[in-house]
C-alpha positions as CSV (number, residue, x, y, z in Angstrom):
1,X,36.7,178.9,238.7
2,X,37.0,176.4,241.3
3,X,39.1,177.5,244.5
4,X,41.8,174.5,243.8
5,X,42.0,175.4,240.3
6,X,42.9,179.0,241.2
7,X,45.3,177.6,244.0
8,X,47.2,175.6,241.3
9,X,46.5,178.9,238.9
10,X,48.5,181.0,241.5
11,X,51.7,179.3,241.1
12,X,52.5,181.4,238.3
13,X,51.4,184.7,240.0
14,X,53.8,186.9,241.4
15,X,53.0,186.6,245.1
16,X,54.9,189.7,245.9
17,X,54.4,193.1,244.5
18,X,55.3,196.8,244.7
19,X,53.9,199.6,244.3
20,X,52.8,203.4,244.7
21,X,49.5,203.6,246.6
22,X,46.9,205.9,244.0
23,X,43.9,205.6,245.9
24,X,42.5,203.9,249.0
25,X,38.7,203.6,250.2
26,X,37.3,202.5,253.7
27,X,36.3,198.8,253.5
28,X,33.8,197.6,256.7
29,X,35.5,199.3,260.4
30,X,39.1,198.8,259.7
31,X,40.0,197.7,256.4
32,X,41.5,199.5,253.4
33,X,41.2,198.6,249.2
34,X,43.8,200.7,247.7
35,X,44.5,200.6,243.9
36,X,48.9,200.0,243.3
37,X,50.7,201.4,240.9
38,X,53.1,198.8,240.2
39,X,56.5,199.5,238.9
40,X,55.4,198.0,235.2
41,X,53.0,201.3,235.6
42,X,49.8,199.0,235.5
43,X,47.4,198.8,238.6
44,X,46.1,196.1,240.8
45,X,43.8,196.6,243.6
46,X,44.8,194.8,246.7
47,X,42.2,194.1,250.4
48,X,44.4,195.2,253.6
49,X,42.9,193.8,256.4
50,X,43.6,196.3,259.7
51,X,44.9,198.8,257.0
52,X,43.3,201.8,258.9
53,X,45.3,201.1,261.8
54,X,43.7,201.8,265.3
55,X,42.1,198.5,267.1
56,X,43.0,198.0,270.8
57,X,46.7,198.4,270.1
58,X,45.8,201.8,268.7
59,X,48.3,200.9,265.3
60,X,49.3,203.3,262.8
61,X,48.4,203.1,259.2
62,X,51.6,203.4,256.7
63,X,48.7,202.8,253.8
64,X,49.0,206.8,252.9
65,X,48.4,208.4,249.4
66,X,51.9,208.3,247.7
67,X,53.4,205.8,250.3
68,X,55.7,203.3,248.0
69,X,54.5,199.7,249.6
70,X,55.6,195.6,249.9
71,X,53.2,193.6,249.6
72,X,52.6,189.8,250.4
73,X,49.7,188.6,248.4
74,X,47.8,185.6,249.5
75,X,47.2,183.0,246.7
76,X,43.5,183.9,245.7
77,X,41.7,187.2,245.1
78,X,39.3,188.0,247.5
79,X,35.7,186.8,247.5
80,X,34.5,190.1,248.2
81,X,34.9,191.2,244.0
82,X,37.0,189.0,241.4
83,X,39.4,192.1,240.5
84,X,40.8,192.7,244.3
85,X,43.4,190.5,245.8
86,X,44.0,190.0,249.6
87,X,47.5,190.8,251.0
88,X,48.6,188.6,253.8
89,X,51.3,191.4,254.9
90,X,52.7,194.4,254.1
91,X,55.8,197.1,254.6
92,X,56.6,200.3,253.8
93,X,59.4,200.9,251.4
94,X,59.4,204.9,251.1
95,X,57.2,207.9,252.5
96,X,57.2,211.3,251.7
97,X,57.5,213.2,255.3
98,X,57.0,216.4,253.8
99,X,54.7,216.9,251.6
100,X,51.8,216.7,253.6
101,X,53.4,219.8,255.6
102,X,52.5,222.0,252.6
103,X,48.9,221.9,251.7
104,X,49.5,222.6,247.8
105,X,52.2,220.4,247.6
106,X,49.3,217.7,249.1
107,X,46.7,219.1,246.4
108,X,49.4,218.4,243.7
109,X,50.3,215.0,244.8
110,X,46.7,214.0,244.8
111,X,46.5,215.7,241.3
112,X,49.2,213.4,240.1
113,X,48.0,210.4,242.0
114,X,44.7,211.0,239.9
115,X,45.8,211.5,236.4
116,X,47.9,208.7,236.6
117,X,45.4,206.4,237.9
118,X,43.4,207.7,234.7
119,X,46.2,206.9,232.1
120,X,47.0,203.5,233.7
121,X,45.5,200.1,233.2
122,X,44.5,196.9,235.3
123,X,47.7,194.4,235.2
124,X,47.2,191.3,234.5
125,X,49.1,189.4,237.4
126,X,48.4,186.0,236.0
127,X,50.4,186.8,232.8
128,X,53.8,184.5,232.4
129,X,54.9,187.7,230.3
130,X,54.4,190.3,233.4
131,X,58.3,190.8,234.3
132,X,59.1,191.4,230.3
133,X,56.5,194.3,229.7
134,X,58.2,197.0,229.4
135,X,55.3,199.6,227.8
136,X,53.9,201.3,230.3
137,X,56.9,201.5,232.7
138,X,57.0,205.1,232.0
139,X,53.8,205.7,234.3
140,X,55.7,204.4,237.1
141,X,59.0,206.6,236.5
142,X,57.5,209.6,236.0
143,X,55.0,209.5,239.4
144,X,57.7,207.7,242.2
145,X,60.2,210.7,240.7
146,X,57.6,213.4,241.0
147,X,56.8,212.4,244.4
148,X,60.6,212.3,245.4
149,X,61.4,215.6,243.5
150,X,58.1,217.1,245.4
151,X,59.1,216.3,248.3
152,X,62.9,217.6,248.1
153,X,61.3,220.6,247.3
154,X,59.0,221.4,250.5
155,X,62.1,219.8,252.5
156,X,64.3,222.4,250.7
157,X,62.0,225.4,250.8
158,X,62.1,225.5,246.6
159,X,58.8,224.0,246.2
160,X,56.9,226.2,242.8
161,X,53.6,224.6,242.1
162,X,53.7,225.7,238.9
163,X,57.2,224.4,237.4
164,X,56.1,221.4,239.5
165,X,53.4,220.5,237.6
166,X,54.9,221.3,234.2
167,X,57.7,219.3,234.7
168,X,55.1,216.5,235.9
169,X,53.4,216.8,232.9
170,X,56.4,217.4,230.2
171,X,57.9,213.7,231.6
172,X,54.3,212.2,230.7
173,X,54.3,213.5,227.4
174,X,57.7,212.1,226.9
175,X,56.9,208.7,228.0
176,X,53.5,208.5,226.8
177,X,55.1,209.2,223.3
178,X,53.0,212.4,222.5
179,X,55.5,214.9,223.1
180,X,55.3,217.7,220.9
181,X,57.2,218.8,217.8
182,X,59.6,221.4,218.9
183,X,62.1,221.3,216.0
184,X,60.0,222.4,213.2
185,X,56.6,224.9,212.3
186,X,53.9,222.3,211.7
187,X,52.6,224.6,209.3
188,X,55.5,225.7,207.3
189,X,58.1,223.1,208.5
190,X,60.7,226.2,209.2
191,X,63.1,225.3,211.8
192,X,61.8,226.9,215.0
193,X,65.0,228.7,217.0
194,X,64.2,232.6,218.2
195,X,60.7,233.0,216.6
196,X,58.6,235.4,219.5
197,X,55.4,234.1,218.8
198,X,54.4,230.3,219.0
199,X,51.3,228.4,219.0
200,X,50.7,224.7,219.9
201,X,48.2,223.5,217.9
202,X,46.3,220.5,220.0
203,X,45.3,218.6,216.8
204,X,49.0,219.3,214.7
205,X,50.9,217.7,217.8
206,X,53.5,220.8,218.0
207,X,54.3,224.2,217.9
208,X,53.7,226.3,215.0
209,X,54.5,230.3,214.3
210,X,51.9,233.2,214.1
211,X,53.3,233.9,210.9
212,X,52.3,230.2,209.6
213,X,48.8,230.6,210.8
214,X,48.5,233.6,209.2
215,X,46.3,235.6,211.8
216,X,46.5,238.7,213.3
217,X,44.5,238.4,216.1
218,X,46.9,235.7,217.9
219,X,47.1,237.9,221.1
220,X,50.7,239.1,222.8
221,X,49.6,236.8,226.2
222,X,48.7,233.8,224.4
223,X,52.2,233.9,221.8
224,X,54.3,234.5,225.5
225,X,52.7,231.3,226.7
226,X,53.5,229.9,223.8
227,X,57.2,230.7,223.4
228,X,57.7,230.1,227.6
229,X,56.3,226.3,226.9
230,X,58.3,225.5,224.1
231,X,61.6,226.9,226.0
232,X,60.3,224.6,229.4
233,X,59.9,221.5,227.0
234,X,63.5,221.4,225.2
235,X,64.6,221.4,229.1
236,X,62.5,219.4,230.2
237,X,62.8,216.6,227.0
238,X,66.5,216.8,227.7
239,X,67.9,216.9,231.1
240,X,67.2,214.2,233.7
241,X,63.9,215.3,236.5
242,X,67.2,216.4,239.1
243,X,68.8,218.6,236.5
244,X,66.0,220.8,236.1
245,X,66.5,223.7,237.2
246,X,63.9,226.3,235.8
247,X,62.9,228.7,238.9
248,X,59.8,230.2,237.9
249,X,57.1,230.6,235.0
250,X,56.4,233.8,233.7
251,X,52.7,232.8,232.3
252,X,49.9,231.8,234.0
253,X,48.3,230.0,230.9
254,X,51.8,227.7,230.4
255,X,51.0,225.0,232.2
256,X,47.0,225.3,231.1
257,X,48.6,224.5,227.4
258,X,50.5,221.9,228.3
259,X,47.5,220.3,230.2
260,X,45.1,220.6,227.4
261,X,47.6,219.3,224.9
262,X,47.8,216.6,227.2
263,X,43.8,215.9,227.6
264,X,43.5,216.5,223.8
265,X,45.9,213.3,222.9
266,X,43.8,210.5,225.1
267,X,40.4,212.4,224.7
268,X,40.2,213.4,227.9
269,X,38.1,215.8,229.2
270,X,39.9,218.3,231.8
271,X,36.5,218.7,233.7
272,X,36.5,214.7,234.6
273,X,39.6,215.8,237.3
274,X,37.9,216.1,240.4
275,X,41.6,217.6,241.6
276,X,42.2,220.0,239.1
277,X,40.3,223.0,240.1
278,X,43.2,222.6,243.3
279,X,46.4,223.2,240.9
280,X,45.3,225.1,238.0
């Protein structure tokens, strides 16, 4: 496409964006491309020229993992590769000062950072429909309030990896629409209230009884794992991300269900998470 063409193309481009930064990579001495999460929970992948900071004047970066950013676009993409755009400016809208003071608080940022830039997809920032999408928003909601929740809970000395990341993943499979059944056996279809033993079958999307899958060798840790996920999901399906108040998990293969469940509905191989080795 011609250069005026895409000038007269632009005027329906949304010239400024915001976003959560998922990624960034060294471009040439000083420059930074950094993949957005914008706040319709699609990406775009934006040139910052003098985004490392330094130069004579010895200037700061605020282009940090997590950072929430402003950005002024300029009216083409750049020439370096049709799918980045250049920014003419930028700003900093929020930081988090503390996570980076905690070093698995910082693995589990970056854990987030990368699943969601898996789940996500390219925006389309020439649409006319971009400001009425609505069907991905949930992306967006979910990281910005784990990464403000994380972050109250270094500050505040509460921080639990664990119940961090399972309430990280529990908000995903509510807005991703994969959430579990929780009311019913998906065997038996018996109401599920104070049953001991529960399994959650990957490929049933829910939770089903030991007595419904009518084995014996279900093991005691596994059925605790079980039950202790289903009781952290009605909480965390229910109750806003600052009401939660769960303090601890009892099982150390909770939060490994919940992750497989989670691989298992988008096909998703748990090995492709360069990150997760850090968390798990």
């Amino acid at each position: 496409m011609a250069e005026s063409n895409i000038y007269c193309y632009f005027y329906n481009v949304k010239r400024e964006i915001e976003g959560l930064i998922l990624s960034k990579t060294k471009f040439q001495d000083r420059h930074l491309i950094c993949k957005i999460l914008l706040r319709s929970g699609k990406t775009v992948s934006v040139i910052f020229y003098g985004g490392q900071g330094g130069g004579t004047k010895k200037k700061s970066s605020i282009l940090e993992l997590g950072h929430m950013i402003q950005i002024q676009l300029k009216y083409k993409k750049s020439s370096n590769d049709d799918n980045v755009f250049n920014s003419s400016e930028w700003k900093l809208i929020w930081s988090h000062e503390k996570i980076r003071e905690d070093h698995k608080a910082f693995y589990l940022m970056c854990f987030y950072l990368e699943v969601i830039n898996k789940l996500s997809i390219e925006e389309d920032i020439y649409s006319e429909h971009i400001d009425f999408d609505t069907e991905t928003k949930g992306l967006f909601r979910v990281l910005s309030n784990s990464l403000v929740h994380l972050n109250a809970s270094v500050k505040s000395s509460t921080f639990d990896k664990d119940c961090e990341l399972l309430i990280f993943i529990g908000k995903l499979l509510v807005e991703l629409g994969v959430f579990p059944m929780r009311s019913n056996c998906v065997l038996t279809d018996k109401i599920l209230h104070d049953e001991r033993s529960l399994v959650l079958l990957n490929d049933k999307g829910g939770f089903a009884t030991a007595m419904g899958l009518n084995i014996d060798e279900y093991s005691h840790a596994e059925s605790n794992s079980g039950r202790e996920l289903w009781e952290k999901l009605g909480e965390i399906s229910t109750k806003k991300y600052d009401e939660i108040d769960f303090k601890n998990i009892n099982n150390p293969s909770t939060v490994k269900l919940a992750w497989q469940y989670l691989c298992f509905q988008f096909q998703l191989e748990t090995s492709q998470f360069k990150t997760s080795s850090m968390v798990m």
